[in-house]
C-alpha positions as CSV (number, residue, x, y, z in Angstrom):
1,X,130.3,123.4,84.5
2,X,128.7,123.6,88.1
3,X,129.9,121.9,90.5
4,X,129.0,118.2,91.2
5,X,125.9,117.4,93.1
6,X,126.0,113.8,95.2
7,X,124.0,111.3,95.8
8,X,125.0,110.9,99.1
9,X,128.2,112.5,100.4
10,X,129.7,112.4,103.8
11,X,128.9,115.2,106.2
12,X,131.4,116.0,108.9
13,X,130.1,116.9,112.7
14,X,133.4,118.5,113.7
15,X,134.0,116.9,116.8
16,X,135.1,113.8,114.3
17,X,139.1,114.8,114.5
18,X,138.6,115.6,118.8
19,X,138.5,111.6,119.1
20,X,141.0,110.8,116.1
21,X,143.4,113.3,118.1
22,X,143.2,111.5,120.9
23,X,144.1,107.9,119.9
24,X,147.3,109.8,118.0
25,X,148.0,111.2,121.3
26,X,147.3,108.0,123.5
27,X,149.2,105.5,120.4
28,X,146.0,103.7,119.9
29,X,146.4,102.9,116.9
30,X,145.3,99.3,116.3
31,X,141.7,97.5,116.1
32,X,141.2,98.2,119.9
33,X,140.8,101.2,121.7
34,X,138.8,103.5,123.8
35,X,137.5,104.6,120.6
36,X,136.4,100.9,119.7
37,X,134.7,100.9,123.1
38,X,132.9,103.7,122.8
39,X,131.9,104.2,119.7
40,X,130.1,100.4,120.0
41,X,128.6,102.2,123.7
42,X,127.2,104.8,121.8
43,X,125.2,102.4,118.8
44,X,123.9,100.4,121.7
45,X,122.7,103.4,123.5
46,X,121.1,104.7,120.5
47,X,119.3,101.1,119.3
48,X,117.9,100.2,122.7
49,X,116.7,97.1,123.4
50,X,119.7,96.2,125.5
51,X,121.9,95.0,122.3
52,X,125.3,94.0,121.7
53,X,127.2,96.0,119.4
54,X,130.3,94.7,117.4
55,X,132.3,97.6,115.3
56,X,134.0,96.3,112.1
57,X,135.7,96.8,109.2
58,X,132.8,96.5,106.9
59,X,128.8,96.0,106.8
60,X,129.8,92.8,104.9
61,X,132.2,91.6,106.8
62,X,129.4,91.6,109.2
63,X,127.2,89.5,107.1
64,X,129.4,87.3,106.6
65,X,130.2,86.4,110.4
66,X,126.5,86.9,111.0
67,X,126.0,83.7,108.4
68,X,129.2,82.4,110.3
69,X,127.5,82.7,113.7
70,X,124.4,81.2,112.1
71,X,125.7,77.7,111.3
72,X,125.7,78.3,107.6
73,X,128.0,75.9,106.0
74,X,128.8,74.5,102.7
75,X,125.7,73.5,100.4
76,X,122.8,75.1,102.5
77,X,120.8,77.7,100.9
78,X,120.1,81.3,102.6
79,X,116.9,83.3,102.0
80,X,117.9,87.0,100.5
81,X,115.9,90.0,99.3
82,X,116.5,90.4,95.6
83,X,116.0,94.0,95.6
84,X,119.3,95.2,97.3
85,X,123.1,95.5,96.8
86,X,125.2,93.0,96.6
87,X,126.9,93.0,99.7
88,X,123.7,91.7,101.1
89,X,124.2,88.3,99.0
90,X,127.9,88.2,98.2
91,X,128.2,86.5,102.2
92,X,125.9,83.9,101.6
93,X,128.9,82.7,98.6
94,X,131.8,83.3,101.0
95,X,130.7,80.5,102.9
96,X,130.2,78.2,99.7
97,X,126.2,78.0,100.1
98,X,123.4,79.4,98.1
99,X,121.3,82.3,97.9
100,X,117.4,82.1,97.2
101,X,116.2,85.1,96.4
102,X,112.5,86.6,96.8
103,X,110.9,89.2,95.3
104,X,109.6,92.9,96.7
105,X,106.2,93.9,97.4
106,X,104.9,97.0,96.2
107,X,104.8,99.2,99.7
108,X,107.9,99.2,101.6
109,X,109.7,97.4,98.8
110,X,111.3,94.8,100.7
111,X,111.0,90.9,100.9
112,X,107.2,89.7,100.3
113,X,106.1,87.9,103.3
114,X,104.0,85.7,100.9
115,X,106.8,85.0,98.7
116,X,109.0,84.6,101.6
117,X,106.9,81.7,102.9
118,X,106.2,80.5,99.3
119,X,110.1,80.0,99.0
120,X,110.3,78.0,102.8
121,X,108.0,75.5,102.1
122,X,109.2,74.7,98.3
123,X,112.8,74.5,99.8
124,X,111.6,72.1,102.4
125,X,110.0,70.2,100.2
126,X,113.0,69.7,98.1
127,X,115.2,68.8,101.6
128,X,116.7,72.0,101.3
129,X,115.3,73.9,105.0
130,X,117.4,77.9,104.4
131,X,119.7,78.5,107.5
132,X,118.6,81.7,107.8
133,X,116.6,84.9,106.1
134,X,118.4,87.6,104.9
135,X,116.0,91.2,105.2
136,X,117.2,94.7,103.9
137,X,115.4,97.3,104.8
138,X,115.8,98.8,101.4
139,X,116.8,103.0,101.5
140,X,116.3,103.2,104.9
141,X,112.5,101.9,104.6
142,X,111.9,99.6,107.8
143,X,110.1,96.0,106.2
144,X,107.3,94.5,107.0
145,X,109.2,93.2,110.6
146,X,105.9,91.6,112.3
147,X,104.9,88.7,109.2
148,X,108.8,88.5,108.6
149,X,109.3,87.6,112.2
150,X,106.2,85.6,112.7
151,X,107.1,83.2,109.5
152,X,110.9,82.8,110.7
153,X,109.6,81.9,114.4
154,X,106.9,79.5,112.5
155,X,109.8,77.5,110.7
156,X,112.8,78.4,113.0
157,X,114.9,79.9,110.8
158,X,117.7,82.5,111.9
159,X,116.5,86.4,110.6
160,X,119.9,88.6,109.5
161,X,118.8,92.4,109.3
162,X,120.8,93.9,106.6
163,X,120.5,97.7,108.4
164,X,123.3,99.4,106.5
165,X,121.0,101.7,104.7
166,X,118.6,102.3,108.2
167,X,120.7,103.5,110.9
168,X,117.9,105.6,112.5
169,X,115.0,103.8,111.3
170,X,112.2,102.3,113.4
171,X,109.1,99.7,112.9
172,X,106.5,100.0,115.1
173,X,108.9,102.4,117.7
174,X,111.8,99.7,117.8
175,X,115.2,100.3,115.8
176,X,115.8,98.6,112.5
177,X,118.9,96.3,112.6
178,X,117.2,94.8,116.6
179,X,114.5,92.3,115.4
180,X,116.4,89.2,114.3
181,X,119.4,87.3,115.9
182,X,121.6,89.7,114.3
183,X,121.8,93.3,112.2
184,X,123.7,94.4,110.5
185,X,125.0,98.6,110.1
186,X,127.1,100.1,107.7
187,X,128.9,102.8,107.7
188,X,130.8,103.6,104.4
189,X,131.4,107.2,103.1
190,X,127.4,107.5,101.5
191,X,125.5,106.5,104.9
192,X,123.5,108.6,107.0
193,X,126.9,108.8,109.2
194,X,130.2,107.4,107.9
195,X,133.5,106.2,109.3
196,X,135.1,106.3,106.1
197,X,134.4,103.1,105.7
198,X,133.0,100.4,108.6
199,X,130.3,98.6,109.8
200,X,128.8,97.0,113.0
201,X,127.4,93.4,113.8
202,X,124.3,94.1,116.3
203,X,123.6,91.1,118.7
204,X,121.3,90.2,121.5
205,X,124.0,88.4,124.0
206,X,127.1,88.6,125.0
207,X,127.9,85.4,124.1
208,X,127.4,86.4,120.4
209,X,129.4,89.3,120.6
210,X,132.1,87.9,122.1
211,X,132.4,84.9,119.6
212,X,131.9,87.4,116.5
213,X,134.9,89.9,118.2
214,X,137.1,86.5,118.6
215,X,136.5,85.4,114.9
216,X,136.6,89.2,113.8
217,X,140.2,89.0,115.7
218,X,141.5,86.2,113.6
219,X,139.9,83.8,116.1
220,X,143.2,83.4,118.7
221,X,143.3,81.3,120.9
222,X,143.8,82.1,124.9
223,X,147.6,80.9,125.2
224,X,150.7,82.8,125.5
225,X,151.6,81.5,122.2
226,X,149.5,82.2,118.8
227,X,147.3,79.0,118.5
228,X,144.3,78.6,116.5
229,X,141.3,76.7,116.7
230,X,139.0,78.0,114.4
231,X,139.2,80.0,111.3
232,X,139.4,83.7,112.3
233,X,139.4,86.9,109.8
234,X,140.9,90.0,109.9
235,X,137.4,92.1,110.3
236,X,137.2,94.4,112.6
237,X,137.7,98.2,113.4
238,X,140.6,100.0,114.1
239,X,140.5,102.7,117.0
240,X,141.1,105.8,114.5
241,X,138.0,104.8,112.2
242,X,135.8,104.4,115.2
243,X,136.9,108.3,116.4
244,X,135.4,109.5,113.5
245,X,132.2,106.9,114.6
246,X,132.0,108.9,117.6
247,X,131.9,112.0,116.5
248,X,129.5,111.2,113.6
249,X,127.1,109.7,116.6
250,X,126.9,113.7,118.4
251,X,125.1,114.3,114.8
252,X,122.9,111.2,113.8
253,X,119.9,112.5,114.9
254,X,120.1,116.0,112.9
255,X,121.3,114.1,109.8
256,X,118.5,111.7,110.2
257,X,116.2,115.2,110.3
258,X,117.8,116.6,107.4
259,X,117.7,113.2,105.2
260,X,113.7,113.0,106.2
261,X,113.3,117.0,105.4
262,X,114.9,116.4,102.0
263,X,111.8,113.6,101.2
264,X,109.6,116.2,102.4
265,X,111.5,118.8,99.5
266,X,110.6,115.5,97.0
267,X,107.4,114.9,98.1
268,X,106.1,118.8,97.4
269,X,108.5,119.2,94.6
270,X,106.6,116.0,93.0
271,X,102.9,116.5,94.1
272,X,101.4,118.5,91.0
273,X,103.4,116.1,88.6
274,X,101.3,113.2,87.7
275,X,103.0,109.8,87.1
276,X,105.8,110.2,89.5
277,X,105.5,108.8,92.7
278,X,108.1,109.4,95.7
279,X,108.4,106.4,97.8
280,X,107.3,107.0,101.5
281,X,106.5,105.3,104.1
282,X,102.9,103.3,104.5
283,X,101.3,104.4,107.5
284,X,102.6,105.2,110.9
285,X,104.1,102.1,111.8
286,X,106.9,102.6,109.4
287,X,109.7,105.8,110.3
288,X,111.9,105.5,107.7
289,X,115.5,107.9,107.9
290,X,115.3,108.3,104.3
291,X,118.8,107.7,103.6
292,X,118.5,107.9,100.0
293,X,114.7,109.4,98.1
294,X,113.8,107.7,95.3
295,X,111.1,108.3,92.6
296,X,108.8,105.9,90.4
297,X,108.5,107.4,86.8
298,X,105.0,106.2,85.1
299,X,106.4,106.4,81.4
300,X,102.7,105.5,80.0
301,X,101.4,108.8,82.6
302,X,104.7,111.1,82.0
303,X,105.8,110.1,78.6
304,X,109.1,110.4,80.0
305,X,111.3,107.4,81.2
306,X,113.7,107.5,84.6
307,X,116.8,106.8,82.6
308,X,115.5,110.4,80.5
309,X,115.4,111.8,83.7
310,X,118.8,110.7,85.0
311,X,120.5,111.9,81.8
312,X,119.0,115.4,82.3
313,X,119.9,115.3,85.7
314,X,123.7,114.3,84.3
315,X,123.3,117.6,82.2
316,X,123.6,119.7,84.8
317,X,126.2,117.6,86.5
318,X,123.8,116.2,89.1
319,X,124.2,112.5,90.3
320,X,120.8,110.6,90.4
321,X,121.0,106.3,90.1
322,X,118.7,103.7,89.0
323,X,117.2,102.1,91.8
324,X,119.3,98.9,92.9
325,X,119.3,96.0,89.9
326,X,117.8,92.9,91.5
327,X,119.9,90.0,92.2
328,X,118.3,87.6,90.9
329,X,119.1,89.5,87.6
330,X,122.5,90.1,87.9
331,X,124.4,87.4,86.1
332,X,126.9,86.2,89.2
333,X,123.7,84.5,90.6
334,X,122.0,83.6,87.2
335,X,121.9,79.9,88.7
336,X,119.9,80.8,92.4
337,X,116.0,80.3,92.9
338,X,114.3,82.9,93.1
339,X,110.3,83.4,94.2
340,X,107.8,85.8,93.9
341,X,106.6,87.7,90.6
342,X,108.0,90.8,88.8
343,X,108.0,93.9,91.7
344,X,111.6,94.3,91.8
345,X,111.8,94.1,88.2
346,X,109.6,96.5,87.5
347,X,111.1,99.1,90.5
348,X,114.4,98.6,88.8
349,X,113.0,99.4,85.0
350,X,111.4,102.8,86.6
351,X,112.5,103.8,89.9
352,X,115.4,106.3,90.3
353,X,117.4,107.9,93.6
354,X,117.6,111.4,93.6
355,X,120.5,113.3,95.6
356,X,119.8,113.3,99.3
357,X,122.4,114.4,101.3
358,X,122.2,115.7,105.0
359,X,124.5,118.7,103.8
360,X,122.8,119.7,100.3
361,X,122.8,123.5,100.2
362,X,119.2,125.5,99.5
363,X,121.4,127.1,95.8
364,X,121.7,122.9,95.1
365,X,118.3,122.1,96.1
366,X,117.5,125.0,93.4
367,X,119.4,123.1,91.2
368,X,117.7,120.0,91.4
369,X,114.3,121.8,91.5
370,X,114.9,123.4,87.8
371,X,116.2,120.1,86.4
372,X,113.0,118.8,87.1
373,X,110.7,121.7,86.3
374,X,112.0,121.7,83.4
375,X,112.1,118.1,82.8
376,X,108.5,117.5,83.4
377,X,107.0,120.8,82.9
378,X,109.3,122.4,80.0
């Protein structure tokens, strides 16, 4: 059999083991470093807007002290996209409160402003005001940040950007994972650049960032002796991990090219095949990285379903995935509200991500451009 085509595999700079070296060398080897330092220097440099940038062990760790930082407590209800992975929501049960989830809309396929405000005012009404609103900016694709933001600011509620899949993204010229309090970046071994496994907390003060590194540092206290006055976790990155950060962030911007040229490979590969549709951005306000492609197959139009598609693909040992299974849907939240109609339903029942890694070969793009010739075309 051929060898295994990815989804989304890691792609090596090769400066990555220059930094690792170095905290061997220098015996930093703990969650603190130079590395730490400068691999957090780097993201803030790279996201503008003057931000704070906390590295950690995990996107989700991040989430959670993002909720944490956020005042979420006990018995309050978060707003979350439904359409995402379950990272994004898991947090929100970590801290014993409740997710309401809210459908997609149809362009970017992220949280529907009208369902979003839709869901605020019913809470309210039943004396249940969310602490704060969740927002994925699903496969890289930046949401629709200006009517997000403006219904938060109209009801004060704290806006979490789940970023993990967007590193490189914009909306309107202005990084994804920047617009609300906090943001959220990932950087496991599929992202558009991995530590392995990692993630970041983005912030807008130093204040935050200081308080998220104390809790992230299992929340000591400043005396000689270990005291504790607050619950602290063990979250956040260790000096080796964030070497390989620093190399990955020499290549962001070429792997943000190569993930956007391999849309471009979809979007002509797909363009005489009616009833597929690739998902792209909406107009020019929207610069998506393109972390992942993904497909919409018409069955009615194609006479051919996704899950077809994916089993052909599976043939030829080629990895393709349905598109993320809503979570309102999935049956560890079968109990949370959930608003809006059937978008993400429907994008889960057809839509399917196709490989897109930044270090595909032109023999496995060849690959993946039979399978689908043949597929549709026979």
């Amino acid at each position: 059999m051929s060898q295994k085509i990815w989804l989304s595999s890691p792609h090596m700079g090769g400066n990555e083991q220059k930094y690792i070296n170095e905290a061997f060398n220098e015996n930093w080897v703990a969650p603190l470093g130079p590395n730490v330092n400068g691999f957090e220097e780097d993201l803030e440099k790279f996201l503008g807007k003057e931000v704070q940038v906390a590295a950690l062990s995990a996107g989700t760790a991040a989430i959670h002290l993002a909720l944490i930082e956020s005042g979420v407590q006990h018995g309050d209800e978060v707003i979350c996209q439904s359409m995402t992975f379950s990272a994004s929501a898991n947090p929100i049960a970590y801290c014993g409160a409740m997710p309401v989830f809210i459908d997609s809309e149809a362009e970017t396929w992220n949280i529907c402003p009208k369902a979003l405000r839709e869901a605020i005012e019913n809470r309210m009404l039943k004396g249940k005001k969310p602490k704060a609103i969740i927002v994925v900016h699903l496969y890289g694709m930046p949401a629709k940040m200006d009517e997000i933001v403006a219904i938060a600011n109209e009801y004060r509620i704290t806006i979490i950007e789940d970023a993990a899949e967007a590193l490189g993204s914009t909306y309107k010229g202005q990084a994804c994972g920047t617009f609300g309090r906090f943001g959220i970046l990932s950087f496991n071994g599929n992202k558009i650049i991995t530590t392995s496994g990692g993630g970041a907390l983005v912030s807008h003060t130093k204040e935050d960032k200081d308080k998220i590194v104390f809790l992230s540092t299992q929340a000591r206290d400043n005396a000689p002796h270990y005291q504790h006055s607050h619950i602290g976790f063990n979250y956040r990155m260790s000096n080796i991990v964030a070497g390989i950060g620093r190399g990955q962030m020499e290549v962001l911007k070429d792997r943000v090219e190569a993930r956007r040229a391999m849309h471009d490979f979809y979007v002509n590969l797909f363009k005489d095949i009616d009833g597929v549709e690739v998902f792209s951005e909406p107009n020019s306000n929207f610069y998506s990285n393109h972390w992942l492609s993904a497909i919409i197959v018409n069955p009615e139009i194609t006479g051919k379903t996704r899950e077809d598609l994916r089993l052909a693909f599976l043939e030829d040992n080629i990895e393709s995935r349905p598109l993320w299974k809503p979570m309102h849907l999935q049956p560890v939240f079968s109990g949370a509200p959930y608003y809006g109609t059937n978008v993400s339903e429907k994008l889960f029942d057809d839509g399917l991500c196709l490989p897109s890694g930044s270090n595909l070969t032109d023999e496995e793009r060849l690959r993946i451009e039979n399978v689908i010739t043949k597929f549709f075309k026979g």
